[in-house]
N, C-alpha and C positions, 0 to 999 in steps of 0.2 A: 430643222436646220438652225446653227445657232450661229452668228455672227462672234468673232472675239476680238478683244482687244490685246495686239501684238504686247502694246508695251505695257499696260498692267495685267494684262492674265486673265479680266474678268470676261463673261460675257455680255456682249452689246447689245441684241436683241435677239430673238426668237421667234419663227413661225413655221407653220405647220404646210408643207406643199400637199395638192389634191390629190397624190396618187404615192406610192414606192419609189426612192429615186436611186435611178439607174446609175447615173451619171450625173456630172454637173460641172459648169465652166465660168468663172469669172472674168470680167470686163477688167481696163488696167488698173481703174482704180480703185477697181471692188465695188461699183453703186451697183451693175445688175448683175445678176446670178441666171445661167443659162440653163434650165434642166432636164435630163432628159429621164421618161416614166414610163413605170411599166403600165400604166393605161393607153400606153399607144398616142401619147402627144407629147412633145417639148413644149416649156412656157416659159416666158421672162416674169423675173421679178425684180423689181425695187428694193435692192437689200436695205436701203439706209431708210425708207418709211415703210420696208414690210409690204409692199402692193404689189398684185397680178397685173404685168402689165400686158400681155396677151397668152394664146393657145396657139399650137400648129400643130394639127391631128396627123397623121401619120396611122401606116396599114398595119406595122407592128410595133412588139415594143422596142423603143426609141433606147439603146444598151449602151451607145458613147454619143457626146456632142461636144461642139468645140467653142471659141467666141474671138473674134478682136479683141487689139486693145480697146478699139474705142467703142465696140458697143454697134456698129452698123450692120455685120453681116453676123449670121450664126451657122454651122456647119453637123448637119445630124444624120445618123443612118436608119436604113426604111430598111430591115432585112437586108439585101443582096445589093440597094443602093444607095447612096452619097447625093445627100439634098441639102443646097447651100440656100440660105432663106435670107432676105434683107429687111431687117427687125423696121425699117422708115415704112416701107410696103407692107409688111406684115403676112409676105407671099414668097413660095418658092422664084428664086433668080436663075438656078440652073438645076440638076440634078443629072445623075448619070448612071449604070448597071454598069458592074463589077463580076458578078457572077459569081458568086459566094458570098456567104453571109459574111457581114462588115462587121468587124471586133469593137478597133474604133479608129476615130478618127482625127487629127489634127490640124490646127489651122495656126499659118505664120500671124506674127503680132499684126502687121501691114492689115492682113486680110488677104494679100495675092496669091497666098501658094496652099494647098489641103493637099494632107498625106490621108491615105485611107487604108487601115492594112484588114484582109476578110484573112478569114480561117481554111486554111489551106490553100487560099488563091493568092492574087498577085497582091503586092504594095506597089499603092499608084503615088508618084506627083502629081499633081494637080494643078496649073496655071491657069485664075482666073481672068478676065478677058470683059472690057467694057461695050466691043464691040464685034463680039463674035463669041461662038462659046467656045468655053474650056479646053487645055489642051492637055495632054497626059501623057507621061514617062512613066518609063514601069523600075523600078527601083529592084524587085524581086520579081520573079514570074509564078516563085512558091514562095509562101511567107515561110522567114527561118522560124516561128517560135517567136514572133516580137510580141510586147506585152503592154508596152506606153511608149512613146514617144515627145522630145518638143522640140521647136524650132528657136537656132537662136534669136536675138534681137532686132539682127540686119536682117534676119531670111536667109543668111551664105550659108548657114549647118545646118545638119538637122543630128537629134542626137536621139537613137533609141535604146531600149531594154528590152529583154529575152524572159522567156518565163525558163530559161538554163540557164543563169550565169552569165550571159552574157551584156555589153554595151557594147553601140556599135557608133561610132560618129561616123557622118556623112558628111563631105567636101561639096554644096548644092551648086559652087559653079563650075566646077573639074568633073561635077557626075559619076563621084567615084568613092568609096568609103575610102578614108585618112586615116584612122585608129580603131581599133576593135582594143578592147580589154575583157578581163573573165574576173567573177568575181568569187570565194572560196563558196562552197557549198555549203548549205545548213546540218549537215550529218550525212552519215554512209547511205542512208536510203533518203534523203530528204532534199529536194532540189533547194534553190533559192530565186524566187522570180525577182525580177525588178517590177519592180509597182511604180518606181515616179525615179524621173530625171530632171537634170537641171543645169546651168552655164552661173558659171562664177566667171571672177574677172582673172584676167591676166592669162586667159586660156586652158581655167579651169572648169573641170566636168564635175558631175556629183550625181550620185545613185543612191537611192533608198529601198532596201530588199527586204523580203517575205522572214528574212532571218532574226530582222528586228536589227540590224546593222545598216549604216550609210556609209560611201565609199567617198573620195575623191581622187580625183584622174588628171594628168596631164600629159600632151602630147609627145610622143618620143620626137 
């Protein structure tokens, strides 16, 4: 993994994680990197002195994780479940079965809200809960084909990608999608997935697809 420097270009530093990485999630201001490996654990690290700062084993391999801003809770999938871990404990805080394998999963800036989409099953919301657990809304009952997902800033949208072409924004307190757009295909046989989304200001979206093109969006 190599840290970089946005505004000269170079690299910051460098280190080597103990397994394949799956996945990986950064904290708001980039000190820890949250990741998830094919040896069947997530581990925190230290990006800015390079240190392990813990392990969380898990049954399989660990394929998406997610993080706060601030570095408190982390969010990772166990095959078919959704385990939110609070990095101060160093211990699972809730976790829950889904019923299908979990692709991946997303968590608002806050820490309150995890989207979790599994492969061919449902896409859940997720409202975490200090004093009771977790509470769940089902967003899809079959997943359309979503590919990444993120949450805006406040937690009010959620904005996802399609491995067809598609973006979809979500309205999180009408509980209702607001816009869909489609973005052109990569050739006559070649889909184009969305790999990573994003919020600009003024109520602008942004896509970045498998076509090696990024898009930007705004609301009709």
């Amino acid at each position: 993994m190599v840290i970089w420097s946005g505004e000269g270009g170079e690299s910051v530093r460098h280190w080597t994680a103990p397994s394949r990485i799956l996945s990986l999630a950064l904290s708001g201001d980039g000190s820890f990197a949250f990741l998830g490996l094919e040896s069947r654990e997530a581990v925190m690290f230290y990006t800015f002195a390079g240190g392990l700062v813990g392990r969380l084993p898990h049954s399989e391999q660990v394929r998406s994780v997610a993080m706060d801003d601030d570095a408190t809770i982390g969010v990772s999938t166990d095959g078919s479940r959704v385990i939110v871990w609070s990095f101060e404990a160093g211990a699972a805080q809730a976790a829950w079965e889904v019923g299908a394998p979990v692709e991946f999963v997303v968590v608002s800036p806050d820490g309150a809200r995890v989207v979790s989409s599994a492969y061919l099953g449902p896409v859940t919301l997720s409202t975490l809960h200090d004093d009771r657990p977790p509470s769940h809304e089902t967003l899809y009952a079959r997943n359309p084909g979503l590919s990444t997902g993120r949450f805006a800033p406040d937690a009010n949208e959620l904005l996802l990608g399609t491995a067809r072409e598609g973006v979809i924004l979500w309205d999180l307190q009408a509980m209702q999608t607001r816009q869909e757009w489609s973005v052109p295909k990569a050739g006559q046989w070649n889909k184009a997935a969305v790999l990573s989304v994003g919020f600009g200001e003024s109520g602008r979206y942004f896509a970045a697809v498998s076509s090696g093109h990024s898009y930007e969006f705004a609301v009709n």
